[in-house]
C-alpha positions as CSV (number, residue, x, y, z in Angstrom):
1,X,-161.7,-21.2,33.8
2,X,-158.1,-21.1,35.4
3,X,-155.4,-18.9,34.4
4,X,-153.7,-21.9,32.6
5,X,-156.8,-21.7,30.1
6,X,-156.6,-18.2,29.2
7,X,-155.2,-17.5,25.9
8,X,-152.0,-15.4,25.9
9,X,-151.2,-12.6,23.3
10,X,-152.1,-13.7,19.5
11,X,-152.7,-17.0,18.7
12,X,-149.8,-18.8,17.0
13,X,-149.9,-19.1,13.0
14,X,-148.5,-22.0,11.1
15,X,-145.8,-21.1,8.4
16,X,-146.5,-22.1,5.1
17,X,-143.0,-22.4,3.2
18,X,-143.1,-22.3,-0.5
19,X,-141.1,-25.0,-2.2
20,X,-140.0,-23.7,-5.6
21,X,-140.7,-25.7,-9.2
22,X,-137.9,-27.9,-9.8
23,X,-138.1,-26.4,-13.8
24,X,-136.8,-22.7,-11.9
25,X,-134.0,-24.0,-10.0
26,X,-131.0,-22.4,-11.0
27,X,-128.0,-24.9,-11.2
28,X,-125.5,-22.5,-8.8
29,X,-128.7,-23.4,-6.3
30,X,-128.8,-26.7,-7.2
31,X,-127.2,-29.4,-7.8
32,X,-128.1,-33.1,-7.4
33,X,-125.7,-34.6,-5.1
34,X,-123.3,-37.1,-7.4
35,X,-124.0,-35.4,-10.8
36,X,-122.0,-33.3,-12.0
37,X,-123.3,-30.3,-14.3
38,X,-124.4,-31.1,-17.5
39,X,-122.9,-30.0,-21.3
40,X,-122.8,-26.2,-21.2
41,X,-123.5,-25.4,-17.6
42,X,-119.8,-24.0,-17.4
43,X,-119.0,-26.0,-14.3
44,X,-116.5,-27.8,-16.2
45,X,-114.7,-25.1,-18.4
46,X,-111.7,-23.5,-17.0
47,X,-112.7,-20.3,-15.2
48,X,-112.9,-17.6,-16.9
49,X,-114.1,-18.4,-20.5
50,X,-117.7,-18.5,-21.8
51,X,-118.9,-21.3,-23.1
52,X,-118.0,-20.5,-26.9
53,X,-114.5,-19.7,-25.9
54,X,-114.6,-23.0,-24.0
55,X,-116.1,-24.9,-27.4
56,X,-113.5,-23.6,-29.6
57,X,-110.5,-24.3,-27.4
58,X,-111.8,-27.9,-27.5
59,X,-111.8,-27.8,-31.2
60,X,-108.9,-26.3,-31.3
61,X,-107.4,-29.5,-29.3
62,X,-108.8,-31.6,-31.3
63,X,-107.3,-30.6,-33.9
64,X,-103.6,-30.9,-32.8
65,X,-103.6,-33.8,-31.7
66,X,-105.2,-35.0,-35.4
67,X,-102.0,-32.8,-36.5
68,X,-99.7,-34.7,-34.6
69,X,-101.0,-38.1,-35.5
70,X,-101.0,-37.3,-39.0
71,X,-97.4,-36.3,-39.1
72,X,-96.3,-39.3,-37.2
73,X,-98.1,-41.4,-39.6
74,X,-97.0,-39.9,-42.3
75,X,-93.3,-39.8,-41.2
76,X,-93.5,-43.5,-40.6
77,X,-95.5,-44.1,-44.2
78,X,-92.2,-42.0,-46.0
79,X,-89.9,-43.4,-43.6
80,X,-91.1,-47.0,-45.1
81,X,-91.5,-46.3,-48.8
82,X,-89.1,-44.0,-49.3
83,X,-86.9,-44.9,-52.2
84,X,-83.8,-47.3,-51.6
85,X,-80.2,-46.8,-52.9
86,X,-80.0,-47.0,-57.0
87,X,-77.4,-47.0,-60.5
88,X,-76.7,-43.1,-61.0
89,X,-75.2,-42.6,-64.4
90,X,-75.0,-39.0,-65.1
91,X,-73.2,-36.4,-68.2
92,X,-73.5,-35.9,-71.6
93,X,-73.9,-37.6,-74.4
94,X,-70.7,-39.3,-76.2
95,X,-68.9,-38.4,-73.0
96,X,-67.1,-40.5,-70.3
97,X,-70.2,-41.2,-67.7
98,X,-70.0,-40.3,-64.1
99,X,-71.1,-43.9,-62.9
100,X,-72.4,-44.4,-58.9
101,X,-73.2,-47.5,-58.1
102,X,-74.2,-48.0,-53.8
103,X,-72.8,-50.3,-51.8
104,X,-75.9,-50.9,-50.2
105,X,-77.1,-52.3,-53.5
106,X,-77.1,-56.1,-53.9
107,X,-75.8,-57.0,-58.0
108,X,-78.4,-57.0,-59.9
109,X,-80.0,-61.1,-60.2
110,X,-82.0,-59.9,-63.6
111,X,-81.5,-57.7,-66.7
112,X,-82.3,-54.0,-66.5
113,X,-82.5,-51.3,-69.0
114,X,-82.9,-48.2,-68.8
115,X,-82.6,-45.3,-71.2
116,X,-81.8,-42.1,-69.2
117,X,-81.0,-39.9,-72.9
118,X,-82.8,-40.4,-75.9
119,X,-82.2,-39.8,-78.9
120,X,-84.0,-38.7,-82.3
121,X,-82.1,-40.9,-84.9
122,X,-82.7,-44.1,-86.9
123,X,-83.7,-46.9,-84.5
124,X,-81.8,-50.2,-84.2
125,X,-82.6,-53.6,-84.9
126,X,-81.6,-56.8,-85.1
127,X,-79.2,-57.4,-87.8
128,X,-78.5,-53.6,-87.8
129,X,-74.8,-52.3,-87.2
130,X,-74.5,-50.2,-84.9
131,X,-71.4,-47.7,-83.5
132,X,-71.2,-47.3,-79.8
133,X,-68.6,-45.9,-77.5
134,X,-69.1,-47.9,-73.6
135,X,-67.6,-47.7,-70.3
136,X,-68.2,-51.6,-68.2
137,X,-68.5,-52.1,-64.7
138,X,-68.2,-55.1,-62.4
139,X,-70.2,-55.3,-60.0
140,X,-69.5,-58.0,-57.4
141,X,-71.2,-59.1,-54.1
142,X,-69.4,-58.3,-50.9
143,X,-69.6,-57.9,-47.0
144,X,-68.6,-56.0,-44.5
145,X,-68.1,-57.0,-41.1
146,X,-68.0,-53.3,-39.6
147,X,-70.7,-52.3,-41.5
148,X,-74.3,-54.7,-42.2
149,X,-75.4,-52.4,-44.7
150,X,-72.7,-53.0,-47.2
151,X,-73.8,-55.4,-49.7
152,X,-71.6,-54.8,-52.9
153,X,-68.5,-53.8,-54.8
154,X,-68.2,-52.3,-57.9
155,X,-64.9,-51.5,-59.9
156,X,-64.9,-50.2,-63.5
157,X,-63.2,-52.7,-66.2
158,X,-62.8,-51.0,-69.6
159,X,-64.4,-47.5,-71.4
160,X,-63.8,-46.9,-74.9
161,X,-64.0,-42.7,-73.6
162,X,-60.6,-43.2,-72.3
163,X,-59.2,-45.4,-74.6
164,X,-60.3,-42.9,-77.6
165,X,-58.5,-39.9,-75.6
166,X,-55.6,-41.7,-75.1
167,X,-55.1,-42.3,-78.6
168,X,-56.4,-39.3,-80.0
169,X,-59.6,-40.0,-80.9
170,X,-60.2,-43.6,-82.0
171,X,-63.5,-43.3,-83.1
172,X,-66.9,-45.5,-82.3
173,X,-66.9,-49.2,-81.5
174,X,-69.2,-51.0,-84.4
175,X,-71.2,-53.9,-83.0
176,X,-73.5,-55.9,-85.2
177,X,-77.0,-56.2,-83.1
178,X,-77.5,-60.2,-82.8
179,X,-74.0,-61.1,-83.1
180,X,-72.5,-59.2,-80.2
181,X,-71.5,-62.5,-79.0
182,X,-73.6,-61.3,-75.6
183,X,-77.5,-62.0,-76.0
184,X,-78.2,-59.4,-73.4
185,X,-76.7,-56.8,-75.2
186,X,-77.8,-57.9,-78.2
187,X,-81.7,-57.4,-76.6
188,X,-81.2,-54.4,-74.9
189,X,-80.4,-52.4,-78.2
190,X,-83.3,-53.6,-80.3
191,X,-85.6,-50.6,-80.1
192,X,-82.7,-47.8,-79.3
193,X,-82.5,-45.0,-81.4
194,X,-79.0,-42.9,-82.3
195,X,-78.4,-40.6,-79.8
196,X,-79.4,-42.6,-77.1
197,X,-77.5,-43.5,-73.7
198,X,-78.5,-47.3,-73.1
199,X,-77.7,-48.5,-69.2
200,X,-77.8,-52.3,-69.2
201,X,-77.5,-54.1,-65.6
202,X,-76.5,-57.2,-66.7
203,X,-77.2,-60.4,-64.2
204,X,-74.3,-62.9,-63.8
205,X,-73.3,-64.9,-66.7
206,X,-70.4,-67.5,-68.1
207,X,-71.2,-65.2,-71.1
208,X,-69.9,-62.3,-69.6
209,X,-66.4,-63.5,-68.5
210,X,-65.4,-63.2,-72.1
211,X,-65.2,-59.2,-71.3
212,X,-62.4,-59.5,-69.3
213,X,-61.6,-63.1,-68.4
214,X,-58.9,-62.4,-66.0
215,X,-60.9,-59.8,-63.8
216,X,-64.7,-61.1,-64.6
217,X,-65.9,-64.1,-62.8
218,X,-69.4,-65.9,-63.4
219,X,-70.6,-64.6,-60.6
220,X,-70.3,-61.0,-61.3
221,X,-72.8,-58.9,-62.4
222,X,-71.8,-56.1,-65.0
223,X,-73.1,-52.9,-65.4
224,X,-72.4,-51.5,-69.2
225,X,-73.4,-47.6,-70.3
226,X,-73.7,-47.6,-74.0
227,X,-73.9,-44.5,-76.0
228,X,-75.5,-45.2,-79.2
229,X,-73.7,-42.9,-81.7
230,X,-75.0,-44.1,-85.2
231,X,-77.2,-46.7,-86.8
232,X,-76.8,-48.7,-90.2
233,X,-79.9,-50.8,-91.6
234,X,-78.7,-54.1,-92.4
235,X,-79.8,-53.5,-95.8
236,X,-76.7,-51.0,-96.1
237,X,-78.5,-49.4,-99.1
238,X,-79.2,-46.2,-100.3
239,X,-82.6,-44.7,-99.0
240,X,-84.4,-42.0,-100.7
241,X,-85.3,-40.9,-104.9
242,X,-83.4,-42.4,-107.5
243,X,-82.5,-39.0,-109.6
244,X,-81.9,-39.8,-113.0
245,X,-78.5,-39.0,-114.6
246,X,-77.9,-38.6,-118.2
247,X,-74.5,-37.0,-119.2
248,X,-72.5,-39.4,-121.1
249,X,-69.5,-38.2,-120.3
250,X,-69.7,-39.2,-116.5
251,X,-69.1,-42.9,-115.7
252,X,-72.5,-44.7,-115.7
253,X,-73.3,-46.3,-112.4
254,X,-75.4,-49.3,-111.9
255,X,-77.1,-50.7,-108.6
256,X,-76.6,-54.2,-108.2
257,X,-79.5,-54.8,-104.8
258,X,-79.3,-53.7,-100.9
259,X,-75.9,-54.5,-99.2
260,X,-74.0,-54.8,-102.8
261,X,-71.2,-52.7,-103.8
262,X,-72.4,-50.6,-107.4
263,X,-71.4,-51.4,-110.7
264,X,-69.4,-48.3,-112.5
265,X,-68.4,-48.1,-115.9
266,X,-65.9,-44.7,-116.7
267,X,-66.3,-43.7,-120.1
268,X,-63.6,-43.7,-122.4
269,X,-63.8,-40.0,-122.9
270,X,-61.3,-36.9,-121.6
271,X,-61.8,-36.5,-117.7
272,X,-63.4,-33.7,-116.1
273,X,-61.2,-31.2,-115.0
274,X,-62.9,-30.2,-112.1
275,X,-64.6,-31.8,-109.6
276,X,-67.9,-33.1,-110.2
277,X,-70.3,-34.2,-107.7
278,X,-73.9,-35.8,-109.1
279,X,-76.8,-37.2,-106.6
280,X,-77.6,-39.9,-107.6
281,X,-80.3,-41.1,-104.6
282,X,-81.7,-38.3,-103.2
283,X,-81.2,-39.2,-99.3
284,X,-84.5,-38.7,-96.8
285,X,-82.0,-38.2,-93.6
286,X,-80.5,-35.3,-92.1
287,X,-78.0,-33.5,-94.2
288,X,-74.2,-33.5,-93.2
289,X,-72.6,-30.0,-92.0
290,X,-69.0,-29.4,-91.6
291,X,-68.0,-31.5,-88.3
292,X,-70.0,-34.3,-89.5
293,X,-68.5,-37.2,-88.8
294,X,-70.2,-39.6,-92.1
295,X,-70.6,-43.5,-92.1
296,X,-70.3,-44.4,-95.6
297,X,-69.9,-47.2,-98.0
298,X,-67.9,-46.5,-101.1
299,X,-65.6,-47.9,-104.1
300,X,-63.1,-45.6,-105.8
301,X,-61.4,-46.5,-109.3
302,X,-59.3,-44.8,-111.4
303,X,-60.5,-42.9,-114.4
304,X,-57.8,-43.5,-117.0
305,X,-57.5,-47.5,-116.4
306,X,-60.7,-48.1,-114.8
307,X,-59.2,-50.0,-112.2
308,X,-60.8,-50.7,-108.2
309,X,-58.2,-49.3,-105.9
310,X,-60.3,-49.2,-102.8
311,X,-63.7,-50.3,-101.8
312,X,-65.4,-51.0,-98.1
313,X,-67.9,-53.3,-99.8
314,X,-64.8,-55.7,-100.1
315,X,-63.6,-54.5,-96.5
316,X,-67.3,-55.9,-95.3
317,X,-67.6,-52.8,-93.1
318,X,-68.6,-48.9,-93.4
319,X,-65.6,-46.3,-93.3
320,X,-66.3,-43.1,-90.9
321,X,-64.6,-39.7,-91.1
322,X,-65.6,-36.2,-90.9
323,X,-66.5,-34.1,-93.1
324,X,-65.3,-30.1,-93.8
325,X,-62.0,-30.4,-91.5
326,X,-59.7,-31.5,-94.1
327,X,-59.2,-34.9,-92.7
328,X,-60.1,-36.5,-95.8
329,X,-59.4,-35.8,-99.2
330,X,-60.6,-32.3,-100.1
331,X,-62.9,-33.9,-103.1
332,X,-64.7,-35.3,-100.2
333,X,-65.4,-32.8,-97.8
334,X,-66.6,-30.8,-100.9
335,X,-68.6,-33.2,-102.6
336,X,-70.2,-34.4,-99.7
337,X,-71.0,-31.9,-97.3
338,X,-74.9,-31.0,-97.7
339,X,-75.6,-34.2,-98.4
340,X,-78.2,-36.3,-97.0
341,X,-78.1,-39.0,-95.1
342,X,-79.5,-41.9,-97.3
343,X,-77.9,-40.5,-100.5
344,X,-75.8,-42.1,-103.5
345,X,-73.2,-39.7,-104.6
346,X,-71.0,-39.7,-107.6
347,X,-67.8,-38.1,-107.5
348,X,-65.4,-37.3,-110.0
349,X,-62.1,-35.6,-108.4
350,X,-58.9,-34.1,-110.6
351,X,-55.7,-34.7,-109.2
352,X,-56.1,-31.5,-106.7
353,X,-58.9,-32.9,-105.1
354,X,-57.9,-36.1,-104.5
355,X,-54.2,-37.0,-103.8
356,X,-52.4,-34.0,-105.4
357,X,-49.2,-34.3,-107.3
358,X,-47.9,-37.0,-105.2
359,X,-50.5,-39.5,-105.5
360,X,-51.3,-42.4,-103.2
361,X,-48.5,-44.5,-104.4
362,X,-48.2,-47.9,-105.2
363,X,-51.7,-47.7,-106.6
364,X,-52.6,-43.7,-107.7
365,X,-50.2,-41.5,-109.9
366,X,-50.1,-37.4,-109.2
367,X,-51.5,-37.0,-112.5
368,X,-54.4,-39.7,-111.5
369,X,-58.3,-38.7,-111.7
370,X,-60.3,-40.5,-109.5
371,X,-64.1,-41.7,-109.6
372,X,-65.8,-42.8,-106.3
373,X,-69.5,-44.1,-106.1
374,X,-70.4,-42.9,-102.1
375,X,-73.6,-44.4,-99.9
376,X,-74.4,-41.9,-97.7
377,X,-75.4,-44.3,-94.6
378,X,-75.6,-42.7,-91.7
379,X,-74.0,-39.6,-89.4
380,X,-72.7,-40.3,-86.0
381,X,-74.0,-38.3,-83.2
382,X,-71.9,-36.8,-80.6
């Protein structure tokens, strides 16, 4: 054997590596090249948090960004529905209005009614009378070069308010519902009750050039605030219980049907020497208080020659005044305060409650006693 033969030292061994299970491989020892660590691993989480933290910052993004898209949405939803310019008629009842009306607003091209105050009293219809106090608008189209937007003009025409003020208290307007002359109007107060403020946008009309001819054209709209202050049933009769009267020595009075002025008889006896006041109809409306302002029908006559001096059944129309402020004859503000509305009254009124000693001349001496037969109709609301 040569020496190249001999073995030298220990024999080498062969290494035997140990390859570990994939299922024990810890991802920070490896990772698949081109695959990035999978949900949880923390790999892709900013450094620092733990996986919950990581999870609810997420969340939490999530959520603003739903936020944000919510609000924009939602400012772009109001931003499109939000309400457009409108008729503002604001203040109180039987009071000059405080009228806005946009110029951004085109005139109205049909009829609109509103009722921004309503009221608790008798309600109107057709054929009814009622009494009104107004304030009318025209409302006209218009442009402006400056200024896209602009679409109208408005410019008030007439109001009753003023005109009352100005001459110390004119009273009501009384319209007739159907024969206002102005079929719009005419509709839009079938259904209102007394007390109510009516607001009636009225499209353009030949009929409403008869409000004001020289400053109302057909092509103007109007817009007309209505306050309705009292309303009369076209029957103009009492309304309530007959009350039954027997004392001869009052005048006798006899009803002649709805709308017709009573027949009265006076007796031919001595007359009362003070006043006398008998019911007649007992009246299902509200009674009338001192203030009052009444709308009544009534016929007066003379006691000792039993002749008509006055009577609004002949005039064709109510008579209003109030009642307990000495603006009438004091026989009336006695006689007919408390009563309701609805009622028939019989007065009978010596000299010192009707015209005193100086009479109502050509027509009623000083010395005169007077009989009036009163319907009760209605009460104006202020």
């Amino acid at each position: 054997m040569s020496e190249d033969d001999k073995p030298r030292g220990k024999p080498a061994v062969k290494a035997k590596a140990k390859i570990p299970n994939a299922q024990s491989i810890r991802s920070p020892e490896f990772t698949p090249h081109g695959i990035s660590a999978g949900r949880g691993s923390g790999l892709n989480r900013p450094s620092g948090l733990t996986a919950k933290e990581a999870k609810k910052r997420r969340l939490m993004m999530i959520a603003g960004i739903v936020v944000a898209a919510l609000a924009i949405s939602g400012g772009v939803y109001w931003w499109a529905s939000r309400p457009g310019p409108k008729v503002e008629v604001t203040g109180k009842f039987a009071t000059e209005p405080k009228v806005e009306i946009p110029n951004k607003l085109e005139p109205t091209k049909t009829l609109r009614v509103s009722t921004p105050i309503k009221g608790g009293g008798p309600v109107a219809a057709e054929g009814d009378t009622v009494f009104v106090q107004f304030a009318t608008y025209k409302w006209s189209n218009a442009k402006d070069e400056d200024n896209s937007r602009v679409k109208s003009s408005s410019e008030k025409v007439r109001s009753s308010y003023e005109e009352n003020q100005q001459q110390g208290g004119g009273g009501p307007m009384k319209l007739v519902v159907g024969k206002s002359g102005l079929k719009d109007i005419d509709k839009s107060l079938v259904g209102k009750s007394a007390g109510s403020r009516v607001v009636m946008q009225l499209p353009p009309s030949k009929e409403l050039t008869q409000l004001s001819p020289q400053q109302i054209s057909a092509k103007d709209a109007i817009l007309f605030v209505m306050d309705v202050q009292a309303v009369v049933p076209k029957s103009q009769q009492p309304q309530g219980t007959a009350q039954k009267l027997d004392d001869k020595s009052l005048p006798k009075v006899e009803d002649k049907g709805a709308g017709k002025e009573p027949k009265v008889t006076v007796p031919d006896k001595d007359a009362p020497k003070k006043l006398e006041a008998k019911t007649l109809v007992a009246g299902n409306g509200p009674a009338l208080a001192k203030g009052d302002e009444a709308v009544v029908n009534y016929t007066g006559k003379i006691w000792k020659s039993g002749d008509k001096f006055d009577s609004s059944w002949d005039n064709k129309q109510p008579a209003t005044f109030p009642i307990g402020l000495g603006q009438t004859i004091p026989g009336f503000d006695k006689g007919l305060t408390g009563a309701k509305v609805g009622s028939r009254v019989l007065l009978v009124l010596p000299p010192d409650e009707g015209y005193g000693k100086k009479g109502s001349p050509p027509k009623i001496k000083g010395d005169d006693t007077l009989v009036f037969v009163v319907d009760v109709l209605a009460k104006v609301y202020k």
